[in-house]
C-alpha positions in Angstrom: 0.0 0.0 0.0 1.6 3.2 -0.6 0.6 6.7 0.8 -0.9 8.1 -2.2 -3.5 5.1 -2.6 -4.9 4.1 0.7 -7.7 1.6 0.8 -11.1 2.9 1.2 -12.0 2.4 4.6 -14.9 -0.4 5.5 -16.4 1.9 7.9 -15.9 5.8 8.8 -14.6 6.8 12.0 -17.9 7.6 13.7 -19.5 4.4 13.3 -16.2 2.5 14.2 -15.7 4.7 17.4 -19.6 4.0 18.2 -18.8 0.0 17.6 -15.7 0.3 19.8 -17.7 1.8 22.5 -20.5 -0.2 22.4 -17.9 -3.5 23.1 -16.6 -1.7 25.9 -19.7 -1.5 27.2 -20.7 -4.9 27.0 -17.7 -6.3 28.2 -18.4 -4.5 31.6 -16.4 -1.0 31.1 -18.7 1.2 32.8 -16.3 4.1 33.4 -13.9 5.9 30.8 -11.5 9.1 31.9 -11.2 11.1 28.5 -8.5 13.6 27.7 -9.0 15.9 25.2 -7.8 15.5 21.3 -8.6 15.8 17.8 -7.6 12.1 16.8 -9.7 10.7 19.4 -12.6 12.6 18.8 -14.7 10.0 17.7 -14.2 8.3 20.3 -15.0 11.4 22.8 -18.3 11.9 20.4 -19.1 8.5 20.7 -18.6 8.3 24.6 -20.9 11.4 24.8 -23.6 9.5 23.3 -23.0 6.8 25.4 -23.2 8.7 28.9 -26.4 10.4 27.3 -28.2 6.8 27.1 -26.5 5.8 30.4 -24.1 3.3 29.6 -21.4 5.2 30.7 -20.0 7.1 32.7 -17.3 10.2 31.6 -14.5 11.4 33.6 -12.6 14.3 31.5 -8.8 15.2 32.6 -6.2 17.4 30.6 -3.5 15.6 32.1 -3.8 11.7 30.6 -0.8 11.1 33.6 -3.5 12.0 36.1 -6.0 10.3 33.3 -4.7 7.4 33.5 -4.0 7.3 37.5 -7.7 7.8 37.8 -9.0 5.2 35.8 -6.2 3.0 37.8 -8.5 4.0 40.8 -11.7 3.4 39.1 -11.2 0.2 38.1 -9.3 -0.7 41.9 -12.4 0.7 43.6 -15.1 -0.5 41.6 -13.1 -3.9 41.4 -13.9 -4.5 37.4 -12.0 -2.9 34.3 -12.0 1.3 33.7 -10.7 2.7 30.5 -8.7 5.7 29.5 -8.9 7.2 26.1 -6.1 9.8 24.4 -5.1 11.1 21.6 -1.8 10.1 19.1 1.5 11.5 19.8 3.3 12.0 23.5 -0.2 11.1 24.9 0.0 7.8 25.0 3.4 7.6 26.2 2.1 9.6 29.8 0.1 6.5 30.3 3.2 4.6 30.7 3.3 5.1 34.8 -0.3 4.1 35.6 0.2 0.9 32.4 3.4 0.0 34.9 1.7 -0.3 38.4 -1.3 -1.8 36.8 0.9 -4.7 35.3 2.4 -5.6 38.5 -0.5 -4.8 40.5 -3.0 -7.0 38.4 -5.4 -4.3 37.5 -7.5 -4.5 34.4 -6.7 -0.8 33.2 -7.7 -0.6 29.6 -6.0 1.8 27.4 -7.4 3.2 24.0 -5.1 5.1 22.7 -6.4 6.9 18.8 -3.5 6.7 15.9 -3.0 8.3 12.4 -3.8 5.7 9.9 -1.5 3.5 8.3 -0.4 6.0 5.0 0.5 8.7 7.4 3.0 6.7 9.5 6.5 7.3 8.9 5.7 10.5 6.6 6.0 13.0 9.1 3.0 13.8 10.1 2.5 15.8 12.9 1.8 14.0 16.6 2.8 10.5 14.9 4.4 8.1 16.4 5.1 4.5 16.6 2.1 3.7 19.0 1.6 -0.4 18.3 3.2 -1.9 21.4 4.4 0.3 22.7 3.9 -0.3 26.2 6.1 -3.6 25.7 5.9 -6.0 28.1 3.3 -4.1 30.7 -0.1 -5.1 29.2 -1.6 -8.8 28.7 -2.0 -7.4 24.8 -1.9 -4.9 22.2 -3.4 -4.7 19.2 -3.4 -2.2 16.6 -7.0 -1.8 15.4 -6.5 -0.1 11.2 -8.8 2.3 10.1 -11.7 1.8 8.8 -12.2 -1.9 10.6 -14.4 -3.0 13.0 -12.8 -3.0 16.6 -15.7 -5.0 18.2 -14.1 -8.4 18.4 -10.7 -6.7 18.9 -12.2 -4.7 22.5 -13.7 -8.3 23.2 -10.3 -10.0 23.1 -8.5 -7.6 24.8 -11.0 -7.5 27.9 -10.5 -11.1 28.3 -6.9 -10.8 28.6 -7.3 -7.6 31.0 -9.5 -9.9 33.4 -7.0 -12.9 32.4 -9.4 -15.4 30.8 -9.2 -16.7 27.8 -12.4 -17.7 26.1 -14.3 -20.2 27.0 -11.8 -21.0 29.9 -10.7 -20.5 33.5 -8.3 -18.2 34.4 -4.9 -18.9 33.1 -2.6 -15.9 33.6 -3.2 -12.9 35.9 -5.6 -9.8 34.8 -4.0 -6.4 33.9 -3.8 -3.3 31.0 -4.3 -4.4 27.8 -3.4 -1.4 24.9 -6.1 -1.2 22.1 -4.6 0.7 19.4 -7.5 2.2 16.8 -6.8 4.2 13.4 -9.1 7.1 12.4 -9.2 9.2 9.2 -10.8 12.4 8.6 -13.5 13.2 8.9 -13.2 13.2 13.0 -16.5 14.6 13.7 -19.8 12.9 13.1 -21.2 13.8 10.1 -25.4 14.4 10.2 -27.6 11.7 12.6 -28.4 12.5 15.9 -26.9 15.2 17.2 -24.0 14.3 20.3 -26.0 15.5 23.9 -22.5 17.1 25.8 -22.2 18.0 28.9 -20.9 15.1 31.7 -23.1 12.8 34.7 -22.4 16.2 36.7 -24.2 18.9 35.1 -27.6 19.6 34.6 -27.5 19.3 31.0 -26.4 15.6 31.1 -28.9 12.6 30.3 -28.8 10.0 32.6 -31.2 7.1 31.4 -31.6 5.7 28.1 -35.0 7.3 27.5 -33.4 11.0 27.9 -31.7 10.6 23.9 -33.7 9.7 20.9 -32.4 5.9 20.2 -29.3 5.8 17.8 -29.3 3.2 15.4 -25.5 2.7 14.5 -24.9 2.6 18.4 -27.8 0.8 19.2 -27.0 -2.0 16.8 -23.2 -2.0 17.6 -24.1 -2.3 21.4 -26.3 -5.5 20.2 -23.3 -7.2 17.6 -20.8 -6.2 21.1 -23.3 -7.9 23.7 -23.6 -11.1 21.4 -19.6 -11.3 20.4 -19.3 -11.6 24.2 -21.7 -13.8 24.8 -20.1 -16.2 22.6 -16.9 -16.4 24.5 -18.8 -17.9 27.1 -16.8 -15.8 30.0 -19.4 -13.3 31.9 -18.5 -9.7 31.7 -16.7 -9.1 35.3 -19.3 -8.9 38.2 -19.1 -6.4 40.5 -17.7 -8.9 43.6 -14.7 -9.7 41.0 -11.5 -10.0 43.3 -13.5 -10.7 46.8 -12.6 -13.8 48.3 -14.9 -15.5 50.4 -13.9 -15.0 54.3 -13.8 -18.7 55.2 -11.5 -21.2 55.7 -11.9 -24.6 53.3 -10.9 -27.5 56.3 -8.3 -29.9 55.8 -8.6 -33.1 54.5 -6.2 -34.9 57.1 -5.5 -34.3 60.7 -3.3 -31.6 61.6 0.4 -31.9 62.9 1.3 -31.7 65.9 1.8 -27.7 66.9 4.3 -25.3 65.1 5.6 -22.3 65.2 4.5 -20.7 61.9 3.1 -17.0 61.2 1.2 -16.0 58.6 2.3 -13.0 56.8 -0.4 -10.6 55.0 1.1 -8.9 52.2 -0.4 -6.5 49.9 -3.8 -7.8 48.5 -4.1 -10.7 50.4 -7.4 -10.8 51.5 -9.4 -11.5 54.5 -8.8 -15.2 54.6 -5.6 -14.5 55.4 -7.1 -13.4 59.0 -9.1 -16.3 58.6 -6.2 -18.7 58.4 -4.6 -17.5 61.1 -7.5 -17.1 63.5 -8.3 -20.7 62.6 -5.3 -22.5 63.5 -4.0 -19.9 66.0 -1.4 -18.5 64.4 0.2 -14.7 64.6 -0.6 -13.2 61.9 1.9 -10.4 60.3 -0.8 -8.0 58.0 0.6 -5.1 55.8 -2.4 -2.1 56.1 -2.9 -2.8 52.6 -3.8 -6.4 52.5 -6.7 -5.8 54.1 -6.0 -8.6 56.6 -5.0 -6.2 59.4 -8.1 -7.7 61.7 -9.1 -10.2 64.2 -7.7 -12.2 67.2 -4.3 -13.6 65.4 -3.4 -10.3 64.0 -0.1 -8.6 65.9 0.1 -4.3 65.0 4.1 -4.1 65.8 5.0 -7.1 64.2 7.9 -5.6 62.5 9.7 -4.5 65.9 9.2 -8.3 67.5 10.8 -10.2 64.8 14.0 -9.4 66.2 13.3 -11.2 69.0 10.6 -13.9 68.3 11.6 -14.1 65.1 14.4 -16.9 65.5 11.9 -19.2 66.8 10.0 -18.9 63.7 10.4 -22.5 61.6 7.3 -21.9 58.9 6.1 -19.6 57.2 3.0 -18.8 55.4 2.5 -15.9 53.1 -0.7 -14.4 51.4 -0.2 -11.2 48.8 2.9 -9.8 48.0 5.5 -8.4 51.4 6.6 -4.8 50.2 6.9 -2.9 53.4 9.2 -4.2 56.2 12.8 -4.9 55.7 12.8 -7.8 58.9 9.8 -9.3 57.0 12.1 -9.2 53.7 14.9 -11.2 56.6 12.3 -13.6 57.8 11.4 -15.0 54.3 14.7 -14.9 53.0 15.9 -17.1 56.1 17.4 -20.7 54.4 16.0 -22.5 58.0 12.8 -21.3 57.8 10.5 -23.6 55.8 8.1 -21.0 53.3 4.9 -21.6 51.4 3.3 -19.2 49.3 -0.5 -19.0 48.7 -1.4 -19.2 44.9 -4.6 -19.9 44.1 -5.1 -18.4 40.9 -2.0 -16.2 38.5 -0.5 -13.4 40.1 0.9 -10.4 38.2 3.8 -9.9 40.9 6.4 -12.8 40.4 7.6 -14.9 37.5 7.1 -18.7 37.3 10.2 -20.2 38.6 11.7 -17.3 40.3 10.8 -17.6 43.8 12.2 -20.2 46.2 9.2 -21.2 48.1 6.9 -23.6 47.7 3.7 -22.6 46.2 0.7 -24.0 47.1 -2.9 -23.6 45.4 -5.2 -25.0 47.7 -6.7 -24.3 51.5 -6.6 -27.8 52.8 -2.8 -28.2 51.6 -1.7 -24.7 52.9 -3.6 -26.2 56.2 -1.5 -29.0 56.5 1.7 -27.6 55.6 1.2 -24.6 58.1 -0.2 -26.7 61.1 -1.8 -25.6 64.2 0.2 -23.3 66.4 2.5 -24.6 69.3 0.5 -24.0 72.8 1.4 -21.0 74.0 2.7 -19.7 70.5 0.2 -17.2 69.8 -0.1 -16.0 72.9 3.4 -15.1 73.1 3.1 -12.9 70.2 -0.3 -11.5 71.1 1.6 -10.6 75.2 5.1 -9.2 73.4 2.3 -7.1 70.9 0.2 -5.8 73.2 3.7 -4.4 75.9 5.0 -3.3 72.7 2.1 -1.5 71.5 1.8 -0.2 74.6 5.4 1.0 75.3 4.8 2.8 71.6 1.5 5.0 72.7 3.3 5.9 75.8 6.2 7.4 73.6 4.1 8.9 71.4 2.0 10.9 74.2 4.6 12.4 75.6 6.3 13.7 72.2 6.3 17.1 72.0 5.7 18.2 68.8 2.9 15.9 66.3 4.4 13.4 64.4 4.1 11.1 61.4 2.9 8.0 63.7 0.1 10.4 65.3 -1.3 11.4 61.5 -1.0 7.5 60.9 -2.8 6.5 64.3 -5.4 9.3 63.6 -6.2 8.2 60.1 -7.2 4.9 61.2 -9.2 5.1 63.5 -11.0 7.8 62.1 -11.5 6.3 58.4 -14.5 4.4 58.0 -15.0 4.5 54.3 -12.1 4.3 52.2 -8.5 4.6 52.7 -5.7 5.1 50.2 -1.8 4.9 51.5 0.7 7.0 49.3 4.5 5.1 49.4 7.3 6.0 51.8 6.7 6.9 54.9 3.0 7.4 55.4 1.9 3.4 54.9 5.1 2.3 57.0 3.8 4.4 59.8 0.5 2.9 59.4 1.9 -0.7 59.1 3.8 0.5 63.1 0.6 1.9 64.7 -2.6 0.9 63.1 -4.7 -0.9 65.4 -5.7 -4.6 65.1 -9.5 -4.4 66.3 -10.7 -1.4 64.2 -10.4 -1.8 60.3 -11.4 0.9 57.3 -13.9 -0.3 54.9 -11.2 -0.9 52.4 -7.9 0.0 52.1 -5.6 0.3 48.9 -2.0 1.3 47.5 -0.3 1.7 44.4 2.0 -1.3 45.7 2.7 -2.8 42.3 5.7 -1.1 41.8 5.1 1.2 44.9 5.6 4.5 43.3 5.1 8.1 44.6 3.1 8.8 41.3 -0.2 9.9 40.6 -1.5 8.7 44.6 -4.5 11.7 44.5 -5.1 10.6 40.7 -5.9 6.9 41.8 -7.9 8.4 45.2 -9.9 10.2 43.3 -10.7 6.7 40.9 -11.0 4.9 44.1 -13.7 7.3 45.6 -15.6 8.0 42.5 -16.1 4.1 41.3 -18.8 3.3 43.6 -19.4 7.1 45.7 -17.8 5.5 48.8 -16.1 8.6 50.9 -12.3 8.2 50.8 -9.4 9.3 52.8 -5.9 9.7 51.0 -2.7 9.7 53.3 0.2 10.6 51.5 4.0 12.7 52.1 4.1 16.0 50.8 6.7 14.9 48.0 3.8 12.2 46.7 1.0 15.1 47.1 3.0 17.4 44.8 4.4 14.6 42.7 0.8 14.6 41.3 -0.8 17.8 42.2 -1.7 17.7 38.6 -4.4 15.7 39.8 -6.4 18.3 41.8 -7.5 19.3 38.6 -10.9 18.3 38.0 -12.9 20.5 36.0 -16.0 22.7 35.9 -19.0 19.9 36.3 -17.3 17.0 36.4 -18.1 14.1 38.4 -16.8 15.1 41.8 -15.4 12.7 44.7 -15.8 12.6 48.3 -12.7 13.2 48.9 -10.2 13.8 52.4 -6.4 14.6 51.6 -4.2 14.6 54.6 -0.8 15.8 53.5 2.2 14.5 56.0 4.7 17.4 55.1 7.9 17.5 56.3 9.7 19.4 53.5 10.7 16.6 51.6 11.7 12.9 51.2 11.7 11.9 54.9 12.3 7.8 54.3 15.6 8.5 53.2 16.7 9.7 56.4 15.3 6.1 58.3 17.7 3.9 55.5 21.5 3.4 55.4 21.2 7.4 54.2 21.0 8.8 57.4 22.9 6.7 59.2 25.9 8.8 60.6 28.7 7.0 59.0 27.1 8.4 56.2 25.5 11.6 56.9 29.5 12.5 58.8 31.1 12.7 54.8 27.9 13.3 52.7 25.8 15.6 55.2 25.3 18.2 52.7 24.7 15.9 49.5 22.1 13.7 51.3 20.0 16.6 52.2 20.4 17.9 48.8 20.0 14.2 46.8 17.8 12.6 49.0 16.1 15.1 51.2 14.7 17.3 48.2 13.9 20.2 50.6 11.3 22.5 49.5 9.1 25.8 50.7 5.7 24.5 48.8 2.6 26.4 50.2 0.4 24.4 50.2 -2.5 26.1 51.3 -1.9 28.2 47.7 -2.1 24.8 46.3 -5.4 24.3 47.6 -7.0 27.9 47.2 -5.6 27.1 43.3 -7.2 24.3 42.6 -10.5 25.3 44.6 -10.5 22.7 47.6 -11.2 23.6 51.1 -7.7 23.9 53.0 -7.0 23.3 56.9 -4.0 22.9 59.1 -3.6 21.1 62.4 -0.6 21.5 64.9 -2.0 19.8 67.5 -3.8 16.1 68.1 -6.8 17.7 69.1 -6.6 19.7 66.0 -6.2 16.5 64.1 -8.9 14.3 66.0 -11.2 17.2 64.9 -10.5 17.1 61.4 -11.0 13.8 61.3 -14.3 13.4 63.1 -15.9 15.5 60.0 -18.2 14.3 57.5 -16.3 13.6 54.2 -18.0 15.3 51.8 -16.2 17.0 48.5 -13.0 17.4 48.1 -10.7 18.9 50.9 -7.0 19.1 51.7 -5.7 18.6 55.6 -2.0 19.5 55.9 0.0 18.5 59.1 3.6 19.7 59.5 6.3 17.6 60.8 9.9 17.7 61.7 12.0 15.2 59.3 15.2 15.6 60.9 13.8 14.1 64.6 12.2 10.8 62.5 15.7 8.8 62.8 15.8 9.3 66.9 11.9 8.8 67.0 12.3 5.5 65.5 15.2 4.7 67.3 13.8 5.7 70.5 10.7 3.0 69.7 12.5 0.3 68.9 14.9 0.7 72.5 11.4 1.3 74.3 10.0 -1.8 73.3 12.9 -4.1 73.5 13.3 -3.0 77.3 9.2 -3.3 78.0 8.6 -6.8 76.1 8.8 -10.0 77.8 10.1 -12.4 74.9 
């Protein structure tokens, strides 16, 4: 084919975008964050129609970085797949952060990114790039839809290998982004029919049933042809419970040995059967905050400070989710005495087949027999040291001075009873030291696929808006300005209930708890680790705020930040608490001396 004869296209770019939609519809997408562009409009005009009849739902953002964060967050909170649209050119390549965590993390993002058509690539033409695969090894698929064809069975394909079935089949691999590629020429703007009804779900000018549009036949019938290519696959489009596992423990087939001293360690996404487990053969149970475990009579808050001392008489362990947080938990399962078993039931996006050293079992009654019921005595050990140590911690902590990191973390906790989002660094460790064992938000997430500081309010704001659930976001200042972009949410958009509490110390305090700010190092590289790792800044933050239009407070005291946090969530608001970075290394320090001395072990 050369540029100067292309073939005539099959179908013009409205009724292919109106097809493409209409297959993202029926394979469950029920959210889609659109950022403005002239090679996607017929996508955007298509989408518009779409929210008219009420089969979707539009989020618009100027920023596809932030775009693609918060369609991270809708599709984490609403727990089935969310879809971000752009145009050609750089675009698609800002998606590459939010494509990243979702590959690790196992989330089925679903990009749609529009393309020049095959004559103009490689000619020049402006905002053209190679776009087909371009996102490598981070999605479950790509494909590169040309102009002019028929992306129905394309979008079905691809939303099987974002929820990780194949058709007709269990599933096989683990879910995750897929990249749809689709080619449009000109003309980009529907041409006659039924006019597009604009406006978004947040103004009054926006439809919100079927019966508010005149019916469109192109739509209509592509929304038919998408429904039936589904049904064929005989796979059902993801329910709304997708990724809940049932809170029960499947009993062994055989009798149990004799008693042992294993834990069970909760990592990120493990579930509530990992409290389960433990509870049910009386076991401690080590839960990150984020694996949603962090509950119930085997679970131990200051695990990571006991496993210097109970940890040697460890001999099993049992893990659920993926560890991230605690370097002695990192020790413990990297131990060659210490007999491991990982919990796989179904593909997991975090580890490659044949690179991790312990054994992986599938099933409950196995996992039973291999962990065993705990030694007499064993669990109540850990629950004794837990409870001195916890207590030696909130004695520290009353008596400090000034507010700290651990009193935001302790505060957010208990106060959160809708959502909670943890931004990296600091903020989710502190959590992971404090957070009480008998009190648990409804849900708590993190961007721990890859664990970045990026686009943490982006995915908050997904998170709260998938199913209108208030949220609370606790993040360091560096993460909050890291994606400040995504305060931006414009005039009549769909708006989130939404609490951000901004830990700010003046820059990247974490650095100063790792071999950084030890003194052997800090004595000959003071001035470079302050500069390097530190990142000071003078942000106002309160500016920020005014800026972008959310309500601003400040507390300085715990009775300041008890207040804040016994409001109502409702909007979108910004608390900031100041802390001191340089005291974190002696705070920590003075924890882990105050526990050793108060624990019996």
């Amino acid at each position: 084919m050369t540029a100067a004869e292309p073939s005539l296209p099959s179908l013009d770019s409205a009724t292919a975008a109106a097809r493409a939609v209409a297959a993202l519809v029926a394979a469950g997408v029920t959210d889609v964050v659109v950022a403005p562009g002239s090679r996607s409009a017929p996508l955007a005009y298509a989408l518009a129609d779409a929210e008219a009849a009420g089969r979707v739902t539009l989020h618009v953002r100027t920023d596809e970085r932030s775009g693609a964060f918060t369609a991270l967050g809708l599709a984490l909170g609403g727990q089935r797949p969310a879809a971000i649209v752009t145009t050609s050119g750089t675009a698609v390549g800002e998606l590459l952060p939010a494509v990243m965590e979702a590959n690790h993390a196992a989330v089925p993002l679903v990009v749609v990114s529009a393309d020049r058509p095959e004559e103009l690539r490689g000619t020049g033409a402006n905002q053209t790039t190679v776009q087909p695969d371009l996102f490598g090894v981070h999605v479950r698929t790509s494909l590169d839809v040309a102009a002019g064809e028929d992306p129905g069975a394309a979008i079905a394909d691809a939303l099987h290998a974002a929820l990780g079935r194949p058709v007709g089949g269990r599933a096989t691999r683990p879910a995750g982004p897929v990249h749809l590629n689709l080619a449009s020429r000109d003309p980009l703007v529907p041409q006659g029919g039924s006019p597009v009804v604009t406006g978004s779900a947040g103004t009054a000018g926006a439809a919100g049933t079927p019966g508010d549009r005149a019916p469109d036949p192109v739509l209509d019938g592509a929304a038919e042809r998408a429904e039936a290519t589904w049904a064929r696959s005989s796979v059902s489009p993801p329910a709304d419970d997708a990724g809940h596992r049932s809170a029960r423990s499947d009993r062994a087939g055989g009798s149990l040995a004799p008693g042992r001293t294993t834990v069970v360690v909760a990592g990120h996404g493990a579930g509530d059967i990992a409290a389960v487990f433990a509870a049910h053969l009386d076991l401690p149970l080590l839960a990150e905050p984020s694996s949603n475990a962090r509950f119930g009579s085997s679970a131990i808050a200051p695990y990571r400070l006991l496993l210097e001392h109970l940890g040697p008489a460890v001999t099993r362990v049992v893990t659920f989710g993926r560890p991230t947080l605690s370097r002695p938990v990192t020790a413990l399962l990297a131990r060659s005495d210490v007999e491991h078993a990982l919990y796989v039931p179904e593909p997991v996006a975090w580890f490659e087949e044949g690179r991790r050293i312990e054994r992986i079992i599938g099933t409950l009654p196995e996992l039973i027999d291999f962990a065993g019921r705990g030694a007499d005595g064993w669990l109540r050990r850990w629950r004794e040291a837990g409870a001195a140590a916890d207590a030696s911690i909130q004695s520290l902590l009353a008596d400090e001075e000034h507010i700290t990191g651990l009193h935001v973390a302790d505060a957010v906790w208990e106060h959160t009873d809708g959502n909670l989002v943890l931004g990296s660094s600091n903020p989710i460790r502190d959590v992971d030291l404090v957070a009480a064992t008998d009190w648990h938000p409804l849900e708590v997430f993190a961007n721990r696929g890859l664990a970045g500081i990026d686009g943490t309010i982006s995915t908050a704001t997904g998170v709260a808006l998938a199913a209108g659930i208030p949220t609370r976001v606790l993040l360091g200042d560096l993460t909050f300005l890291h994606d400040v972009g995504g305060l931006l949410i414009g005039t009549g958009e769909p708006q989130p209930d939404l609490h951000i509490v901004v830990l700010n110390d003046g820059g990247g305090g974490i650095f100063g708890l790792l071999e950084h700010g030890a003194e052997t190092t800090t004595a000959r590289y003071g001035a470079a680790v302050e500069r390097l790792f530190g990142t000071p800044h003078t942000v106002d933050v309160a500016a920020l705020a005014a800026a972008y239009g959310l309500r601003y407070e400040h507390a300085t005291t715990l009775d300041e930040l008890d207040t804040a946090m016994e409001r109502p969530i409702r909007g979108r608001s910004i608390l900031e608490v100041r802390t001191e970075r340089r005291t974190l290394r002696d705070l920590h320090a003075r924890i882990r001396r105050t526990v050793a001395a108060v624990t019996v072990f």
